[in-house]
DSSP file (Angstrom, degrees, kcal/mol; ACC not computed):
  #  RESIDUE AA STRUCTURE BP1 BP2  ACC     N-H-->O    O-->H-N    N-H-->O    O-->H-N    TCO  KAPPA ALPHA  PHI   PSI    X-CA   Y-CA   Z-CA
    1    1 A X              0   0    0      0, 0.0     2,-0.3     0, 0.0     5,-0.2   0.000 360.0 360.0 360.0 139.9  158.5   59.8  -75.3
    2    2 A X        -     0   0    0      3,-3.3    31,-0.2     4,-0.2    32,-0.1  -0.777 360.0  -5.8-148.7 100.9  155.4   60.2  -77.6
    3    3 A X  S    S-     0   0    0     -2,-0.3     3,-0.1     1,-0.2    -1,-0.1   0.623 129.6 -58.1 112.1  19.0  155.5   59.3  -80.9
    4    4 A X  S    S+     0   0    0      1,-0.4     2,-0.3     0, 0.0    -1,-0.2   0.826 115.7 116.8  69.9  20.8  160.0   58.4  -80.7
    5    5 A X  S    S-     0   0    0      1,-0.1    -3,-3.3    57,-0.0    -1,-0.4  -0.923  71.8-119.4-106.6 168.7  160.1   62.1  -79.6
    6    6 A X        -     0   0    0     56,-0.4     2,-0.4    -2,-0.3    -4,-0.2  -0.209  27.7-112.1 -83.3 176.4  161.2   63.4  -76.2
    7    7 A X        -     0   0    0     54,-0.2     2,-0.3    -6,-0.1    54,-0.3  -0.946  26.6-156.6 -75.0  81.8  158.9   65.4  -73.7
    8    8 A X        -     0   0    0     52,-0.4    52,-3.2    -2,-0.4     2,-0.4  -0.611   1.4-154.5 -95.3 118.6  159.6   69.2  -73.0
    9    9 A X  E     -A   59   0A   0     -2,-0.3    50,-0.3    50,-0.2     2,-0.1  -0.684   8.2-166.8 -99.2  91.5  158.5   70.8  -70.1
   10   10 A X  E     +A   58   0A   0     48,-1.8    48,-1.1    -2,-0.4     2,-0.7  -0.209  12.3 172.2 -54.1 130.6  158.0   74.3  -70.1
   11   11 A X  E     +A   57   0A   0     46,-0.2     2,-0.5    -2,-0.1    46,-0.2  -0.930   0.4 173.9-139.8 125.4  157.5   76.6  -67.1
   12   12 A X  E     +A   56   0A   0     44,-2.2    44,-0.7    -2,-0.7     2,-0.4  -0.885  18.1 173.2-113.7 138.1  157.4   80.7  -67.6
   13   13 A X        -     0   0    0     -2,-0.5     2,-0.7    42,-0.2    42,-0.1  -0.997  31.3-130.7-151.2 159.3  156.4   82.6  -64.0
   14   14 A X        -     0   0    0     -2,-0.4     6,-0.1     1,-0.1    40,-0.0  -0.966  14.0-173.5 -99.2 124.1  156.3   86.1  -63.1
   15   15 A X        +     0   0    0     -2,-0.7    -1,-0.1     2,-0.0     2,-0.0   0.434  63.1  94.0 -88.4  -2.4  158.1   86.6  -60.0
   16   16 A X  S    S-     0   0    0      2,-0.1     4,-0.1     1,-0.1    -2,-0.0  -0.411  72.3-132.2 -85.8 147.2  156.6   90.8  -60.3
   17   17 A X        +     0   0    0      2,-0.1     2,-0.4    -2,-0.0    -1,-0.1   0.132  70.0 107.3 -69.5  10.5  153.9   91.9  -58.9
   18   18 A X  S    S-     0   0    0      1,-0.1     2,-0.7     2,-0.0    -2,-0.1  -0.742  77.7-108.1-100.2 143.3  152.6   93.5  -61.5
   19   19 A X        -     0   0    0     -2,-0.4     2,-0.7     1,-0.1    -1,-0.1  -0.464  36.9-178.1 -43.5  88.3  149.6   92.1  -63.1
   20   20 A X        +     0   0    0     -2,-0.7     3,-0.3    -4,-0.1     2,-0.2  -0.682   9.2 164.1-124.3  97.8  150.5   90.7  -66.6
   21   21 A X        +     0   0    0     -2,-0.7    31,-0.2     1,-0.1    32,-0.1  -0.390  61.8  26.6 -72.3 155.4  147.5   89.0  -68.9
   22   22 A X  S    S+     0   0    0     29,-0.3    -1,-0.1    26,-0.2    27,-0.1   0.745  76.6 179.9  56.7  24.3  147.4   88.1  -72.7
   23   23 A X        -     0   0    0     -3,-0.3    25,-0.9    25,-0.2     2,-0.4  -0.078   8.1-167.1 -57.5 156.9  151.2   87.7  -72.6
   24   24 A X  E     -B   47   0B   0     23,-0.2     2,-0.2    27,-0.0    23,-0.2  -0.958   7.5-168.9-150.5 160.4  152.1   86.7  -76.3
   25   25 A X  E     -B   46   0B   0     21,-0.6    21,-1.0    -2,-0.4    -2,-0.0  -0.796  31.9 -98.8-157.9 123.4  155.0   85.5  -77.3
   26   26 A X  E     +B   45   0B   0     -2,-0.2    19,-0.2     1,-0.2    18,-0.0   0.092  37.5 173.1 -63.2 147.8  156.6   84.9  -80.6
   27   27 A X    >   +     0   0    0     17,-2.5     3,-1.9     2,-0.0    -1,-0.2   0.065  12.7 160.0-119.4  26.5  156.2   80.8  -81.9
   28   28 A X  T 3  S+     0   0    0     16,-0.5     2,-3.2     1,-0.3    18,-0.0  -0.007  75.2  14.3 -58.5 175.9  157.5   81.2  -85.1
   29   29 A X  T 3  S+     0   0    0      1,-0.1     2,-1.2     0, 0.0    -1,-0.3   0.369  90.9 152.2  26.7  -5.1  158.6   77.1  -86.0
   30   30 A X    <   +     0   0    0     -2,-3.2    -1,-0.1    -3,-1.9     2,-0.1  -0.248  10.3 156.1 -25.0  45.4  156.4   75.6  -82.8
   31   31 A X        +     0   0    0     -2,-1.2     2,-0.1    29,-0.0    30,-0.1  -0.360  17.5 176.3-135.5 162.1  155.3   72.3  -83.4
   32   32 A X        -     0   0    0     28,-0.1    30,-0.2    -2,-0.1     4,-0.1  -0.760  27.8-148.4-168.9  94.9  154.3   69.4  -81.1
   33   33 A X  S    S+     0   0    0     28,-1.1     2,-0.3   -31,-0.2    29,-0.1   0.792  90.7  62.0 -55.9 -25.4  153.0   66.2  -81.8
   34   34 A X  S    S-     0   0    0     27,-0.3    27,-0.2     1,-0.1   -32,-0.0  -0.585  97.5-108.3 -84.1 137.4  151.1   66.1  -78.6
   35   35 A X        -     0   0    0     -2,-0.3     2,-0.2    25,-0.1    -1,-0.1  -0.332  21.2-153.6 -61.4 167.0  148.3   68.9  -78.2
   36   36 A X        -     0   0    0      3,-0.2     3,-0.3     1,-0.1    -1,-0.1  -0.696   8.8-164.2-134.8  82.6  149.2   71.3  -75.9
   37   37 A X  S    S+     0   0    0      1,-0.3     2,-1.4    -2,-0.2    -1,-0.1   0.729  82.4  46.0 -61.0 -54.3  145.6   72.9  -74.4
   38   38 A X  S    S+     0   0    0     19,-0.1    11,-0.7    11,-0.1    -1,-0.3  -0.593  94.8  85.3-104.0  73.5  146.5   76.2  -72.6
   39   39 A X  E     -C   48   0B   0     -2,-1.4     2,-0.6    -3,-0.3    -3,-0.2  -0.689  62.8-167.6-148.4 105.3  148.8   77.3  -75.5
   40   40 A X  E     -C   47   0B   0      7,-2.1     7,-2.3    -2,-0.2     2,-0.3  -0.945  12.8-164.1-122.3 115.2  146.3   79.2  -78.5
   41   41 A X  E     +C   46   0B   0     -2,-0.6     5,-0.2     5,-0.2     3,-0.1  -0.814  19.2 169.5 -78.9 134.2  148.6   79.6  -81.8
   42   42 A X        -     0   0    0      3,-0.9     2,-0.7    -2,-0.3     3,-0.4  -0.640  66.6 -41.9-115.8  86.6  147.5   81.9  -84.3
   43   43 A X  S    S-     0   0    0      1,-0.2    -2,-0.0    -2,-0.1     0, 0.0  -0.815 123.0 -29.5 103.5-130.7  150.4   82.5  -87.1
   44   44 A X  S    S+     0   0    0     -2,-0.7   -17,-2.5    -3,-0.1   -16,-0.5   0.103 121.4 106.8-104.3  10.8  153.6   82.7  -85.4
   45   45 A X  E     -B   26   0B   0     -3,-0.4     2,-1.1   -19,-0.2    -3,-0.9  -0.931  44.5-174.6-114.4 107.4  151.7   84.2  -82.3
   46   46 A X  E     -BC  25  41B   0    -21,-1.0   -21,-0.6    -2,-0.4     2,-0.3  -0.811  12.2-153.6-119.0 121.8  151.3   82.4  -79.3
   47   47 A X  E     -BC  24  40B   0     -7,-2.3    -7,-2.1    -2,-1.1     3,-0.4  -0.722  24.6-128.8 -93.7 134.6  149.2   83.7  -76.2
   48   48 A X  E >  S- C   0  39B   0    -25,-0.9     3,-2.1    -2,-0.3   -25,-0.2  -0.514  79.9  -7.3 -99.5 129.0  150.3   82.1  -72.9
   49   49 A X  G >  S-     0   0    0    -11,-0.7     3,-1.0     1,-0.3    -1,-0.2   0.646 117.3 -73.0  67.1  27.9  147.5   80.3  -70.3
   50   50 A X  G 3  S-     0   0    0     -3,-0.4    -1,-0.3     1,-0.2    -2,-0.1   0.807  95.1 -57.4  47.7  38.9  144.3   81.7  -72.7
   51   51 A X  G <  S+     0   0    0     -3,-2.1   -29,-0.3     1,-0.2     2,-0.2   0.625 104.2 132.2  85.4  -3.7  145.1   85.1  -71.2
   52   52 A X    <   -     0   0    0     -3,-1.0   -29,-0.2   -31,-0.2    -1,-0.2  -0.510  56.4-111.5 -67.5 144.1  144.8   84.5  -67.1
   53   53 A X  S    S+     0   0    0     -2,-0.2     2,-0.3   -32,-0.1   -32,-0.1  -0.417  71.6  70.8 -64.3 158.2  147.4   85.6  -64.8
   54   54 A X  S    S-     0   0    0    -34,-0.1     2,-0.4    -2,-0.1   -34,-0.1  -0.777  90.3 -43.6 130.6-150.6  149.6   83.2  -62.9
   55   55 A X        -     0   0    0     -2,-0.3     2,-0.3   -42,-0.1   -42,-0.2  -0.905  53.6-149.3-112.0 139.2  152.5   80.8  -63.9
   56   56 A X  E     +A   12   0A   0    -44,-0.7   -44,-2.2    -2,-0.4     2,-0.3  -0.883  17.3 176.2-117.9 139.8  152.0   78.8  -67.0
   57   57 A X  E     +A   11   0A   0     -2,-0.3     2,-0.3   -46,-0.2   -46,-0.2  -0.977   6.5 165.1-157.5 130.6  153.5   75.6  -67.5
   58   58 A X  E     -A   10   0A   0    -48,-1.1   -48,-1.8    -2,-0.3     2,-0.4  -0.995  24.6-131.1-152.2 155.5  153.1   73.4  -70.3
   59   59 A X  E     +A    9   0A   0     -2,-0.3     2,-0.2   -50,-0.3   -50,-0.2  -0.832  20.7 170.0-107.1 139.7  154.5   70.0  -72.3
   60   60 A X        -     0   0    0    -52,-3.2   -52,-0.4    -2,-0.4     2,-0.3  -0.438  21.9-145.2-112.6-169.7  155.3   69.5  -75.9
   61   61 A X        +     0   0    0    -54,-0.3   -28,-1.1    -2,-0.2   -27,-0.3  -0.798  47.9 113.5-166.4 115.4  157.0   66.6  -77.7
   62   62 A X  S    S-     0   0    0     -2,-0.3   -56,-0.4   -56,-0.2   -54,-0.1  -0.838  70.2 -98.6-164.2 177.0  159.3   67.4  -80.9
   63   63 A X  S    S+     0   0    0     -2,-0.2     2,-0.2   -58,-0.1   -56,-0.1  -0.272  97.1  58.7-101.3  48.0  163.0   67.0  -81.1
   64   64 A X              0   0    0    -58,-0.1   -56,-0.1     0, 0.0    -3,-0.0  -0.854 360.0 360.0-159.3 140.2  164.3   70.0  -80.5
   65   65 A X              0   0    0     -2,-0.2    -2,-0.0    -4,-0.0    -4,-0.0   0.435 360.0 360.0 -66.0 360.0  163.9   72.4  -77.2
């Protein structure tokens, strides 16, 4: 718990070969009391791992998944 909210862990992976960078993904409502570093919001737009390949996994804290 941080902050008398839960902890969510996210994990997105590509199981593909195919090369996929700059993945974006809508975040419309996103919020998180805790920062969350490899996650760059702009608007309602959020680009996954600052635009690297691999599997991105990250934690928030709000009350709702």
């Amino acid at each position: 718990m941080v902050e008398s909210k839960p902890v969510w862990k996210v994990t997105l992976n590509n199981p593909c070969i195919c090369l996929l960078t700059n993945l974006k993904l809508s975040c419309t409502g996103f919020e998180s009391v805790m920062p969350v570093d490899t996650l760059i919001k702009t608007g309602d737009v959020c680009v996954l791992n600052k635009g690297i390949q691999g599997d991105f996994v990250f934690k928030y804290a709000w009350d709702t998944i």
